[in-house]
C-alpha positions in Angstrom: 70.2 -132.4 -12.5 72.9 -131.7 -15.0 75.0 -128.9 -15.5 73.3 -125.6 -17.5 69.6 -125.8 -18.5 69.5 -128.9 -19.8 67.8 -131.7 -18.0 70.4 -135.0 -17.3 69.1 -137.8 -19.9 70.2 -139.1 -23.2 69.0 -137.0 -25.6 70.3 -133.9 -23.6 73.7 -134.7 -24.3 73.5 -135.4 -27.9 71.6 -131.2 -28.1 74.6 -130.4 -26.1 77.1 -131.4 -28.6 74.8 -129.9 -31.5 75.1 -126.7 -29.4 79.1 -126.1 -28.8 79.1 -127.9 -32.6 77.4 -125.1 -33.8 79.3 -122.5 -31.7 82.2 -123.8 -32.9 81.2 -123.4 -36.7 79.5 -120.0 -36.1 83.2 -118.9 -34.8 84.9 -118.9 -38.1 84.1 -116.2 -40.9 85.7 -116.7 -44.0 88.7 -118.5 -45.8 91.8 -118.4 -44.2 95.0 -117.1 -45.9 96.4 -120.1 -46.6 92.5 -121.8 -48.1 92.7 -119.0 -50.9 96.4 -119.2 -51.8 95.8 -123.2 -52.1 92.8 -122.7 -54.1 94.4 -119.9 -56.2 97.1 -122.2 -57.1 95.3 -125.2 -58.0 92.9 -122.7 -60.1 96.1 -121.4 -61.9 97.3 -124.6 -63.0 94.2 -125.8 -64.2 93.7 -123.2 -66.1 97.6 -123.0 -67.8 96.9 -126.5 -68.9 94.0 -125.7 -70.8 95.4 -123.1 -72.4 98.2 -125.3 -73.4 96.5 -127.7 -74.8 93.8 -125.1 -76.7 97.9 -124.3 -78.3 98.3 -127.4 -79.1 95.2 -128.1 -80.8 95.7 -124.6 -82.8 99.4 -125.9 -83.7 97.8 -129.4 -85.2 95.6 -128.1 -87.2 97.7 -125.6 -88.8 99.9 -128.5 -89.6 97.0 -130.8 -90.8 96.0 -127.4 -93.2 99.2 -127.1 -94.6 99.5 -130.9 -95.3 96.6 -130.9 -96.6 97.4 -128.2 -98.7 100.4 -130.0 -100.3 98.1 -132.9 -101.3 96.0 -130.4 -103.3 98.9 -129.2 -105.1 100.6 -132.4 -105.9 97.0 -133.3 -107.2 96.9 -130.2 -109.3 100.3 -131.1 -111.3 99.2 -134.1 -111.6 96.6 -133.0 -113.2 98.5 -130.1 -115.0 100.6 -133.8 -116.2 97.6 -135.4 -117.4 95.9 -132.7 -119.6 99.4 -133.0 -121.7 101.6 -135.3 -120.9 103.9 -135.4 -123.6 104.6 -131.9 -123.6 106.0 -132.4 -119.5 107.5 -135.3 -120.6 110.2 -133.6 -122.7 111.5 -131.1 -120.0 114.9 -132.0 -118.8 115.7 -131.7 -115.0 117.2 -128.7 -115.3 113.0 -127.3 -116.5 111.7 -129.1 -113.8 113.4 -127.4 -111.1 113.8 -123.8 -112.6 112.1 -120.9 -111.1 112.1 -118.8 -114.1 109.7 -118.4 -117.1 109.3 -116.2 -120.3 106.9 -113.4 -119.5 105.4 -115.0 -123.1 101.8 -115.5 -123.1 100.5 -118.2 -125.2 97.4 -117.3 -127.3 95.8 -118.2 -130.2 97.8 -115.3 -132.2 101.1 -116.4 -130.3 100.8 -119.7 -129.8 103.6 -121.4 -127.6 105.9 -124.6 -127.7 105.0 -127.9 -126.5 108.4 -127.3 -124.4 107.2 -123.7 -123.1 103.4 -124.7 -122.5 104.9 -127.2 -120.0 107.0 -124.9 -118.7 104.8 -122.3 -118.0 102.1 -124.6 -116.5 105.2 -125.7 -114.2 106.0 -122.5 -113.1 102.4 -121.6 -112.3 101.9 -124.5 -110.1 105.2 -123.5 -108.6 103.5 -119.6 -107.8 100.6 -121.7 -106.0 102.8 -123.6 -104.2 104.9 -120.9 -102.4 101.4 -119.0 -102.5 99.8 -121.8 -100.1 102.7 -122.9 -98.6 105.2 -119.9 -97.5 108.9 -121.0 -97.3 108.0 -124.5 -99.7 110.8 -126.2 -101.1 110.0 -128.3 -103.9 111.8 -130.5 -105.9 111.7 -132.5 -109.1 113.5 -135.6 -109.8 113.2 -136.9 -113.3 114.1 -141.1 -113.5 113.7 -142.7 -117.3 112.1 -146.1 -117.0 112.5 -148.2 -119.8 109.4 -146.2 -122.1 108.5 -144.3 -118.9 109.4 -140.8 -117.4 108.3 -140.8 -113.4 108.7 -137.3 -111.2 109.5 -137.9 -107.8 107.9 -134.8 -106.7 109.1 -133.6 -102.8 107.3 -130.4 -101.2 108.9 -129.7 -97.6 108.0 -126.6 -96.0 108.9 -124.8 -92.6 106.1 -126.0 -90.4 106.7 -129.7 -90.9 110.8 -129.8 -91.7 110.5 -133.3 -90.8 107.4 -134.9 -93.0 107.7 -133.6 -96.4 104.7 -134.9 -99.0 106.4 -136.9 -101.5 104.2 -137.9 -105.0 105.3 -139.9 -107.9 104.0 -139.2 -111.2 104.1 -141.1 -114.3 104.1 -139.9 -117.5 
């Protein structure tokens, strides 16, 4: 006979090594110190990464908006362009790129000047511009080709120094 209260054959040993198994594992209650730190810092860095990238994502799409929103407005002037075109195409460089306007009105009892429709159309779509685009800065280059007058037309703003929406429109 074996040792303790179980008979010497085979499958005796293997039930003796489920038994101090099970003592063994029945000894320990709980994590230890150095189980929660680990998982406490693996948690932590998973969960600064995805706050980091939900940033990132917010960051691109604020950009995307805002670029998005400078292709609406060059498509607006070119629009403003289109519904006159030979009323923008006699303002100098100097019209293009003010900021100021007549407090003038045009109506039917006051109507206004080719020159100071245009202008005023201008300086509307300039109001939009800083409007939908806080800090824009937008400039108008005139070029005369041959019979032509093309606008370069550059809108940079704060968010995206670096890619500025550029349009060309011929008049």
């Amino acid at each position: 006979m074996g040792k303790g209260i179980l008979p010497d054959n085979p499958h005796s040993a293997v039930l003796r090594r489920q038994m101090v198994c099970s003592e063994m594992v029945g000894t320990q209650k709980g994590a230890t110190l150095m189980e929660v730190l680990a998982t406490a810092i693996i948690l932590s860095l998973g969960v600064t990464s995805v706050l980091q990238l939900h940033n990132y994502g917010l960051l691109l799409t604020h950009a995307a908006s805002q670029r998005q929103s400078a292709f609406l407005l060059m498509m607006d002037l070119s629009e403003r362009v289109r519904s006159a075109p030979e009323e923008f195409r006699r303002l100098d460089e100097f019209s293009l790129n003010s900021t100021s306007v007549s407090t003038h009105v045009c109506s039917m009892e006051a109507p206004c000047s080719a020159e100071r429709y245009a202008r005023r159309q201008l300086w509307i779509w300039r109001q939009n511009a800083v409007a939908r685009l806080p800090g824009a800065e937008v400039t108008i280059n005139r070029e005369q080709q041959h019979l032509t007058v093309v606008w370069q037309v550059t809108i940079n703003w704060l968010a995206d120094a670096d890619e500025p929406v550029i349009a060309r429109i011929g008049l």
